[in-house]
PAPAVEX-123224 format. One line per 2 residues: for each residue x, y, z of C-alpha. Coordinates in steps of 0.1 Angstrom, whole numbers, always signed. Layout:
REM residues N
X/Y/Z ~ ...
REM end
This chain:
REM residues 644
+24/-19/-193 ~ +6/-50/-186
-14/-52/-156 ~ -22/-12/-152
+19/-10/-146 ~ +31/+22/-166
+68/+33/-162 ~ +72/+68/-160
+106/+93/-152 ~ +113/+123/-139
+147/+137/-153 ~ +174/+163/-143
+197/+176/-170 ~ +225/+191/-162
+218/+229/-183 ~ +238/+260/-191
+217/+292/-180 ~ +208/+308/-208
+216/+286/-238 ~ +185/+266/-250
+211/+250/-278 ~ +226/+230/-255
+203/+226/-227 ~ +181/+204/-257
+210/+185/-265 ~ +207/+174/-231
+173/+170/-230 ~ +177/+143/-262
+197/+128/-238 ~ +183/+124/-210
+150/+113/-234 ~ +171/+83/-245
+179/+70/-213 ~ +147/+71/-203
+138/+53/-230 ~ +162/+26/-227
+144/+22/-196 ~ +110/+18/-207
+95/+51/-196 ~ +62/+62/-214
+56/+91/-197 ~ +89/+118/-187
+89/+152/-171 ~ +115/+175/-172
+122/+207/-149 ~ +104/+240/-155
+120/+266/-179 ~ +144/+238/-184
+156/+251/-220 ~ +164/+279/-212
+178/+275/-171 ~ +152/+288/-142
+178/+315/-131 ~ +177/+335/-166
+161/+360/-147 ~ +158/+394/-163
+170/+377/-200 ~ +136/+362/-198
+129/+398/-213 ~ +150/+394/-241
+140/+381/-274 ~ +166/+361/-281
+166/+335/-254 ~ +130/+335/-261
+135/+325/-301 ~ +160/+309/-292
+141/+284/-266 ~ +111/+281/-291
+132/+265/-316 ~ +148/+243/-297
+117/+226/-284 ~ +108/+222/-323
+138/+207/-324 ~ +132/+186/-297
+99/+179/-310 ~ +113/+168/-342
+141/+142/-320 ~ +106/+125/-307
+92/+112/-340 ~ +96/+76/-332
+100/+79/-294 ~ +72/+62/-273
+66/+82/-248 ~ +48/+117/-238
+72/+141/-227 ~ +67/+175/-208
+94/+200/-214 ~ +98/+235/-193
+102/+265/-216 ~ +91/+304/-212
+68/+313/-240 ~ +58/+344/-255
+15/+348/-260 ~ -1/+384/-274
+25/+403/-260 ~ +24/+382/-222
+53/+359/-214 ~ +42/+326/-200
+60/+299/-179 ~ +46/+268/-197
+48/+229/-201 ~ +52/+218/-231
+38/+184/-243 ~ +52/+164/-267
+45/+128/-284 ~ +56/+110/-311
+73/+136/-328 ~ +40/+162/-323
+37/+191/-300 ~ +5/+186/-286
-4/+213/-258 ~ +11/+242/-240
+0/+241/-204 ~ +9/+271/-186
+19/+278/-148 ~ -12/+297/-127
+4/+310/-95 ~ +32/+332/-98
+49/+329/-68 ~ +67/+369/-56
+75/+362/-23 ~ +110/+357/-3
+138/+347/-31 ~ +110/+346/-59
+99/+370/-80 ~ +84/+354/-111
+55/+379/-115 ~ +82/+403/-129
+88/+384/-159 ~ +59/+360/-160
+16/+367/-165 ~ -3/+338/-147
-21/+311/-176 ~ -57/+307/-186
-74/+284/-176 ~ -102/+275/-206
-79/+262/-236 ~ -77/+287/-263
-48/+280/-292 ~ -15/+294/-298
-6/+306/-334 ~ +24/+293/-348
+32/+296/-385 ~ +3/+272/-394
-4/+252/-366 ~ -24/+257/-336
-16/+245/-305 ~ -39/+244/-275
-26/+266/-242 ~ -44/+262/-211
-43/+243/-182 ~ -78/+225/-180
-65/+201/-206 ~ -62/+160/-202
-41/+140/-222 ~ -56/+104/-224
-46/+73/-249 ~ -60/+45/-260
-32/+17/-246 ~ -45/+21/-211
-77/+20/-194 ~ -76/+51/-172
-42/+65/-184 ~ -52/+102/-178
-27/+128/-176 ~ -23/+166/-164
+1/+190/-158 ~ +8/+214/-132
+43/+241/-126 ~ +61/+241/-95
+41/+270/-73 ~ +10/+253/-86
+14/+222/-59 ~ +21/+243/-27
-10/+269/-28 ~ -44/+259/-13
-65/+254/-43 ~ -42/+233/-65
-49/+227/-100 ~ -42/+191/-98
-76/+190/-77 ~ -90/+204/-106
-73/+179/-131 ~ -84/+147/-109
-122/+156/-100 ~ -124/+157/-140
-100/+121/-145 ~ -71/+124/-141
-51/+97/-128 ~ -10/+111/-133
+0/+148/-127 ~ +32/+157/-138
+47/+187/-118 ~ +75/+208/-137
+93/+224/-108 ~ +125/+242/-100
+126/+243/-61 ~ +153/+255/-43
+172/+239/-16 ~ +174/+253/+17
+176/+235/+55 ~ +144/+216/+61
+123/+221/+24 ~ +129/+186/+14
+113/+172/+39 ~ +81/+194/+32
+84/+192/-4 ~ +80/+151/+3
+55/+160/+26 ~ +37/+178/+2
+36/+156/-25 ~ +27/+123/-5
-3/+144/+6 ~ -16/+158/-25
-9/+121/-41 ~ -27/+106/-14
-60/+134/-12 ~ -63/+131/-48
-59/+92/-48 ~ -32/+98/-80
+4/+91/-95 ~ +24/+119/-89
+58/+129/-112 ~ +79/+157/-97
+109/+164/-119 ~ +129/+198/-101
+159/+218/-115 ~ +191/+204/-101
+228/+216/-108 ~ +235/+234/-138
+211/+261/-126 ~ +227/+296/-114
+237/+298/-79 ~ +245/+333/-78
+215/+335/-49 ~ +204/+299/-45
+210/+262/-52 ~ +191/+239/-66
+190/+201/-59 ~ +168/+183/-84
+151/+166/-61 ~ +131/+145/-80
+101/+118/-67 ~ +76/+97/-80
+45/+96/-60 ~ +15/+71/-63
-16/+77/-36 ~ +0/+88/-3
+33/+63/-8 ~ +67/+75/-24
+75/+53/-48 ~ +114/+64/-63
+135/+97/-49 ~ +162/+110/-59
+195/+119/-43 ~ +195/+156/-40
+224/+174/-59 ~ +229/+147/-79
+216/+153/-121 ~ +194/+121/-136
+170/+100/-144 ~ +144/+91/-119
+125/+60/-129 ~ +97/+37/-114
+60/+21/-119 ~ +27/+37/-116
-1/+14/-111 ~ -30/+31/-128
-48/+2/-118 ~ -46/+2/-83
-60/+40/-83 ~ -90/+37/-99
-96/+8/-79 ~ -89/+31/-46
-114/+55/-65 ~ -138/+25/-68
-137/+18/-30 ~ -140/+50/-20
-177/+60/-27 ~ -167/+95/-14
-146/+103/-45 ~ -165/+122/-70
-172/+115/-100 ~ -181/+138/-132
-199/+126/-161 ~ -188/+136/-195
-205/+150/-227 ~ -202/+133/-261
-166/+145/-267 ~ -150/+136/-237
-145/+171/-221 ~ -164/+176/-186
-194/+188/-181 ~ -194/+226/-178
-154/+227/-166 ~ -140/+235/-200
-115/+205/-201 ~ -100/+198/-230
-92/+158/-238 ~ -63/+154/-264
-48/+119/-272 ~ -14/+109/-270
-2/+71/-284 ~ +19/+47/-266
+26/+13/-271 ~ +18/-13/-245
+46/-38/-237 ~ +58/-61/-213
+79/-37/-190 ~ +106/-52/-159
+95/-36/-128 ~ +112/-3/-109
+92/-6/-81 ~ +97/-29/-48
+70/-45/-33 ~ +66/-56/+6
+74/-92/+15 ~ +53/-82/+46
+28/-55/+38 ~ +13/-56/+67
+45/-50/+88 ~ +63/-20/+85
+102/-21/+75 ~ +114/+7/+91
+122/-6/+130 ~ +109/+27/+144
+77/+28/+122 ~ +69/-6/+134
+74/-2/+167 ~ +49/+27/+170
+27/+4/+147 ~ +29/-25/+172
+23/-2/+201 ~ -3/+13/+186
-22/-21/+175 ~ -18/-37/+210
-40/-2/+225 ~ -67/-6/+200
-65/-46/+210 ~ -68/-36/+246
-92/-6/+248 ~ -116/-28/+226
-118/-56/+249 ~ -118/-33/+278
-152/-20/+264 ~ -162/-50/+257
-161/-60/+295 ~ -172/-31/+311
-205/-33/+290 ~ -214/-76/+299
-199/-67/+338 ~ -180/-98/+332
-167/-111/+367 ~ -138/-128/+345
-123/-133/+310 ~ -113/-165/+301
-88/-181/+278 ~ -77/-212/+262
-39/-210/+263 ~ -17/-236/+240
+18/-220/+240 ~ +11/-208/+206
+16/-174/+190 ~ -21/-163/+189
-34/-172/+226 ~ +0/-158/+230
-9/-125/+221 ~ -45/-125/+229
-32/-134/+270 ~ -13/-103/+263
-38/-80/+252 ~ -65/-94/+281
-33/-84/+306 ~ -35/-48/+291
-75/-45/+290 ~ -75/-58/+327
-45/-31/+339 ~ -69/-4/+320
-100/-12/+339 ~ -75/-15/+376
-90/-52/+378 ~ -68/-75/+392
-53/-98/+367 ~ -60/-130/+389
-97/-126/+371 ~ -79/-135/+340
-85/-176/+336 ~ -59/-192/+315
-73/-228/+308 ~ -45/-251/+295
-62/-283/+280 ~ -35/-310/+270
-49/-335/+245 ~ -32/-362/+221
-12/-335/+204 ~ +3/-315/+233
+37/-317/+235 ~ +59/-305/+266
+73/-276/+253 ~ +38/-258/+247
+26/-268/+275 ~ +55/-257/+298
+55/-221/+278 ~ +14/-216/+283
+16/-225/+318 ~ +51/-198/+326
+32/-174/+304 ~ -2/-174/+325
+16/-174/+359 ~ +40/-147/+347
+13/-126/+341 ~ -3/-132/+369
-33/-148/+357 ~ -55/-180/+370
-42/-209/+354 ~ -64/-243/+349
-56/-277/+335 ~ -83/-296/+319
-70/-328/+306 ~ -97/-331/+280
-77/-369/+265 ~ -108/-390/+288
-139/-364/+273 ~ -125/-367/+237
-122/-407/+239 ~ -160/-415/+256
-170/-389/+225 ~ -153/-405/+196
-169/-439/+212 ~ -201/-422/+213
-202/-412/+176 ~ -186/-441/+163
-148/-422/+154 ~ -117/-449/+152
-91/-434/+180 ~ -66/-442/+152
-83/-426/+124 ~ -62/-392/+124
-87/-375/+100 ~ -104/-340/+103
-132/-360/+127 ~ -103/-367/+152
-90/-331/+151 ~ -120/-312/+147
-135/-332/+178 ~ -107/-322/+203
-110/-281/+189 ~ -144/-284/+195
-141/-299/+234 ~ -118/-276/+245
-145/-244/+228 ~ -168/-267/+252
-147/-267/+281 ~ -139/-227/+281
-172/-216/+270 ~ -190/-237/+302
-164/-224/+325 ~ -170/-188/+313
-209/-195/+323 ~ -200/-208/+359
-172/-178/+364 ~ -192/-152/+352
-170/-146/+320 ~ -167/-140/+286
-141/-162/+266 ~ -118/-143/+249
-112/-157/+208 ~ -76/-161/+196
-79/-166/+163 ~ -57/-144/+140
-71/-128/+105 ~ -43/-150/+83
-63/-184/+94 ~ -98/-163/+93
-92/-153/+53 ~ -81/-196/+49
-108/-210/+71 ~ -82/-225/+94
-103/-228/+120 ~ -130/-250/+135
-162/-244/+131 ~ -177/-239/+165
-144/-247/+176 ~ -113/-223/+180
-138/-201/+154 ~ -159/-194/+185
-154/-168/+212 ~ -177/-144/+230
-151/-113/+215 ~ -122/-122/+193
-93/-99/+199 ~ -70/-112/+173
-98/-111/+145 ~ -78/-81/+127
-45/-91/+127 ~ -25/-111/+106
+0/-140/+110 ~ +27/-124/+100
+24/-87/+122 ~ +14/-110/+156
+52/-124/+157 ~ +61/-90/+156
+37/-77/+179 ~ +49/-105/+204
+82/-98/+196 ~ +80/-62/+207
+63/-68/+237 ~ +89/-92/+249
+115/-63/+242 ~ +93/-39/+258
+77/-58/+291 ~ +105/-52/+316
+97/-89/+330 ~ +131/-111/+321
+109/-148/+327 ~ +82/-133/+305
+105/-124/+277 ~ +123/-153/+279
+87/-170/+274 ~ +77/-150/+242
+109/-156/+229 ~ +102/-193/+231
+67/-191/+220 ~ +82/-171/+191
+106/-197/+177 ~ +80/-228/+185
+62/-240/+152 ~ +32/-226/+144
+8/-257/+152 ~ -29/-270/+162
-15/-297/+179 ~ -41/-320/+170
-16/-351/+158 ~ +4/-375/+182
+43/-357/+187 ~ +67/-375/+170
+92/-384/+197 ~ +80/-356/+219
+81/-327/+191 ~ +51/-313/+174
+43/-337/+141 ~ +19/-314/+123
+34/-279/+109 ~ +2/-254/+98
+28/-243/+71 ~ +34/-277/+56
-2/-282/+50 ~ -17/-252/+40
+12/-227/+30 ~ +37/-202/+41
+17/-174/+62 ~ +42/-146/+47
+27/-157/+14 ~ -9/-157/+22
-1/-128/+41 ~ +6/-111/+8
-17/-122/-13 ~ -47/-111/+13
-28/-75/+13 ~ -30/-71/-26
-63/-96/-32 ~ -85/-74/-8
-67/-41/+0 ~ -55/-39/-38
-78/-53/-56 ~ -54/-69/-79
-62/-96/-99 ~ -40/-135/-94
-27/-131/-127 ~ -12/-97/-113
-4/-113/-76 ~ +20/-137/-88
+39/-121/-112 ~ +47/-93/-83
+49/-122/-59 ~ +76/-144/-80
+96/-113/-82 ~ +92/-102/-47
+100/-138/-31 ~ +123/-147/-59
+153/-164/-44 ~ +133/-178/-15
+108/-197/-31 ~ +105/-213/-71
+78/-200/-91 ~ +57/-232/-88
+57/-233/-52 ~ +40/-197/-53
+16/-207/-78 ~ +2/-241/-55
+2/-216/-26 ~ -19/-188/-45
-43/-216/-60 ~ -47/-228/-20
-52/-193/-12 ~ -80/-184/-35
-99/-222/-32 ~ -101/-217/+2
-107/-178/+9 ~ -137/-185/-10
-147/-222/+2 ~ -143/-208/+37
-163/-179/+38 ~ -191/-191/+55
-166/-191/+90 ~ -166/-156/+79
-199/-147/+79 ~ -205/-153/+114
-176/-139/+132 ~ -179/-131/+168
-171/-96/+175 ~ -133/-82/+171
-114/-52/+164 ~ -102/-38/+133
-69/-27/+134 ~ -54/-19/+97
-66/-12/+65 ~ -77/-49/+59
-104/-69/+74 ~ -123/-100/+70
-155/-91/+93 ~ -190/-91/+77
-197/-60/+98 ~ -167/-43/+87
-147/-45/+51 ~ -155/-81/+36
-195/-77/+26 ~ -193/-115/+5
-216/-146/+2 ~ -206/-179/+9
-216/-192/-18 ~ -198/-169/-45
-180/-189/-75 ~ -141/-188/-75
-143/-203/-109 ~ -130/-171/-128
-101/-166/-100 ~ -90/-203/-109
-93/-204/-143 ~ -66/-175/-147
-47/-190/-125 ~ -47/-221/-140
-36/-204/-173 ~ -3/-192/-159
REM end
């Protein structure tokens, strides 16, 4: 439970229609496994003590005694059991039978929260048997307790900040007006969705579709436990197909047709911070008892324990490249148009007679040659306007050189040398530098010529010069200031590290040009280097990965820093179990401690970007996401680190 993390489950017992006695011995069961697996909050299918398919029994008081005791009795199994469970049951009310959830915690029956749309349409007919619920709570009478029945109620605890839970049958997710949009808009932060869907060609699809939707529009955790085998199938089969949503992104799924228990991780955390950050999500204030303002809600407690859970869920080595081969594909194609079509704007607006480029062989001039070749096909100029200045210094070795000249030529663009060696030396003489001192002075000089060299050419050919910097060395202040920092339009400003190998990568499977995808394939399996030290026996000496970190870490931590808003206690631990095998838990500790020193040292660079695209849901411009002084304190970043 630490870190916002809360394990919940979504469970399938296999039932017998019509015989509550046993379908609660299999509820027990399936509330121990879930147990043994550390879930605090589990949903069962609706009318799940009694079976779904009872149809016409529903009418007879038997199974309806029958099913009441047995959820006492299951009630009575769950003093001692942390969790807060939602069992399906039909319930008699003043003479109206109701399809109802059940909640249950700690060996209490806390609320009955009952289903509101009936659906009576194709194989459904539950408005035969069943009267829609109430909304405002009132109580249910039974012997001498009352229980509150209605569905604006919330169930909240204590062990969580934000833990806020409501409950919602089947029918109720697919209408227009769903009472989870209720639920949220007064705090909620889980809905729990006791369902018994049936299979037939194609509803799986929708009923995912469905539930990634309303998870994502109501920024929530989503549990959707569904009737599975055991359930008649005189007319229809049912494949408990149970998921576990959390804002837009299914988390866990079940096999269909297959009876069990579904387990993985909200991170209650996370959605209030989504909430947070979007100022467009409304928020209701409460009256002194907790229950919203003039919408009857209803706030009970429930008590769990907070503990120190092992994680279900799987987080991205790469969040900010899709897995799926087809998915990023589209992503990449996509990416490289909003690249393009920005630049193209960019030059129709100056009238610039030419763009022009300082090309190393590297991965980001790479990709920014690329993206110019695109912008220049869109506005029918001929690519021969595209200047591709190669500017060997003490660093350059032959194999980056070779691969930016074959890159500009393949392309078709203008291609300049300026050996900048003789500039650099009279200026290090000038200001006093020791050609043998390799410090920052000696590096920083030659960035900072060739930013010279480009920028005065783009005055005498009437062009703008076109940045290459990528977002990965933007959020780390790898860059020179008024160096490589500098450009008149900086198409790589939104991308990071990691997505433009792959966004390389598919354009050399894409181009149809053999010689240019033999060149990107190069480029791609070259180091990623400045080139700013003397080669050591004609390869490059200085690594950017050696001395500042692994990109597919920083890469990571930038995701869930800035998209997540997770804290570094809560990066690492998801980190050391996401990279574990690959890199030792110390290593990722140096690498976040880099990370956060210098995202906030560095932010300065930031704060005066030149212009540049936006192209995912993270962004490090001052006119776009990152609104951050350069001055801000990192202290209480590093002190928790320093903690670990």
């Amino acid at each position: 439970m630490r870190h916002g993390f809360c394990k919940v489950a979504a469970i399938t017992p296999k039932i017998r229609v019509a015989d509550p006695e046993y379908n609660a011995e299999q509820i027990k069961r399936g509330i121990d496994e879930a147990e043994k697996q550390g879930a605090k909050i589990m949903v069962f299918p609706e009318l799940c003590l009694t079976g779904y398919t009872c149809h016409d029994l529903f009418l007879q008081d038997r199974l309806l005694e029958e099913a009441l005791e047995q959820l006492f009795q299951i009630v009575e199994y769950t003093d001692g059991i942390d969790a807060l469970i939602f069992v399906g049951l039909p319930l008699e009310k003043n003479g109206k039978l109701y399809n109802v959830a059940a909640a249950i915690n700690c060996g209490e029956l806390l609320a009955f929260v009952p289903k509101v749309n009936m659906p009576d349409y194709s194989e459904f007919y539950e408005g035969r048997h069943f009267t829609p619920g109430n909304e405002t709570p009132e109580l249910y009478l039974y012997d001498d307790m009352e229980i509150p029945f209605g569905t604006k109620i919330l169930f909240r605890t204590d062990a969580m900040k934000g833990l806020v839970v409501a409950a919602e049958l089947c029918e109720d997710l697919w209408v227009a007006q769903t009472p989870a949009t209720e639920h949220t808009l007064a705090g909620a932060t889980v809905i729990v969705n006791l369902s018994a869907s049936n299979e037939i060609v194609g509803k799986d699809s929708y009923r995912e579709l469905l539930l990634k939707a309303n998870s994502a529009r109501l920024v929530c955790g989503y549990i959707y436990a569904s009737a599975g085998d055991g359930e008649s199938t005189q007319d229809l089969v049912f494949g408990g197909h149970n998921m576990i949503a959390e804002n837009g992104t299914i988390l866990a799924e079940a096999r269909r047709f297959e009876n069990g228990v579904l387990c993985s991780d909200l991170d209650i955390k996370r959605i209030l911070h989504e909430r947070r950050r979007m100022n467009t999500y409304p928020v209701r204030t409460k009256d002194s008892t907790g229950a919203e303002e003039g919408n009857g809600y209803l706030m009970i407690d429930f008590a769990i324990v907070i503990e120190e859970i092992a994680l279900d869920r799987a987080f991205d080595r790469k969040p900010f490249v899709p897995s799926d081969p087809l998915t990023r594909n589209k992503r990449c194609e996509e990416i490289l148009q909003i690249q393009s079509h920005g630049l193209k704007k960019r030059l129709e607006h100056t009238n610039a007679k030419t763009a022009v480029i300082g090309v190393s062989g590297g991965l980001d001039s790479t990709l920014a040659l690329l993206v110019m070749a695109k912008a220049f096909d869109l506005l029918d100029k001929p690519r021969k306007d595209m200047i591709a200045v190669t500017m060997p210094c003490f660093g350059t070795t032959d194999r980056t050189y070779d691969n930016a000249c074959k890159l500009a030529e393949t392309l078709g663009a203008t291609l300049m040398e300026v050996d900048i060696k003789e500039s650099v030396t009279l200026h290090f003489k000038d200001i006093g530098q020791d050609m043998e001192n390799h410090d920052v002075t000696y590096e920083n000089g030659q960035a900072r010529e060739r930013t010279q060299v480009i920028m005065d050419l783009a005055n005498r050919l009437g062009g703008m010069v076109i940045g290459t910097g990528d977002m990965s060395e933007l959020a780390l202040g790898w860059a020179t200031y008024n160096g490589d920092h500098m450009s008149m339009y900086g198409v790589n400003a939104g991308v990071p590290k990691t997505l433009v190998r792959h966004l390389v990568r598919y354009y050399a499977d894409t181009c149809k040009n053999e010689e240019l995808s033999k060149v990107l394939l190069d480029v791609l399996d070259t180091p990623v280097s400045p080139e700013l030290l003397p080669p050591t026996d004609g390869e490059i000496s200085q690594k950017t990965e050696d001395l500042v970190g692994p990109y597919e870490l920083h890469d990571f931590f930038l995701y869930y820093m800035l998209r997540c808003g997770f804290e570094p206690e809560k990066i690492y631990r998801i980190a050391t179990e996401t990279f574990a095998g690959d890199y030792e838990e110390e290593v990722i500790l140096k690498w976040l401690k880099t990370f956060y020193r210098r995202f906030f040292a560095q932010q300065f660079k930031r704060s005066c970007l030149p212009d540049g695209p936006k192209v995912g849901s993270v962004a490090v411009s001052p006119r776009g996401d990152l609104r951050m002084p350069s001055d801000a304190s990192c202290r209480i970043w590093m002190k928790q680190l320093e903690e670990l």
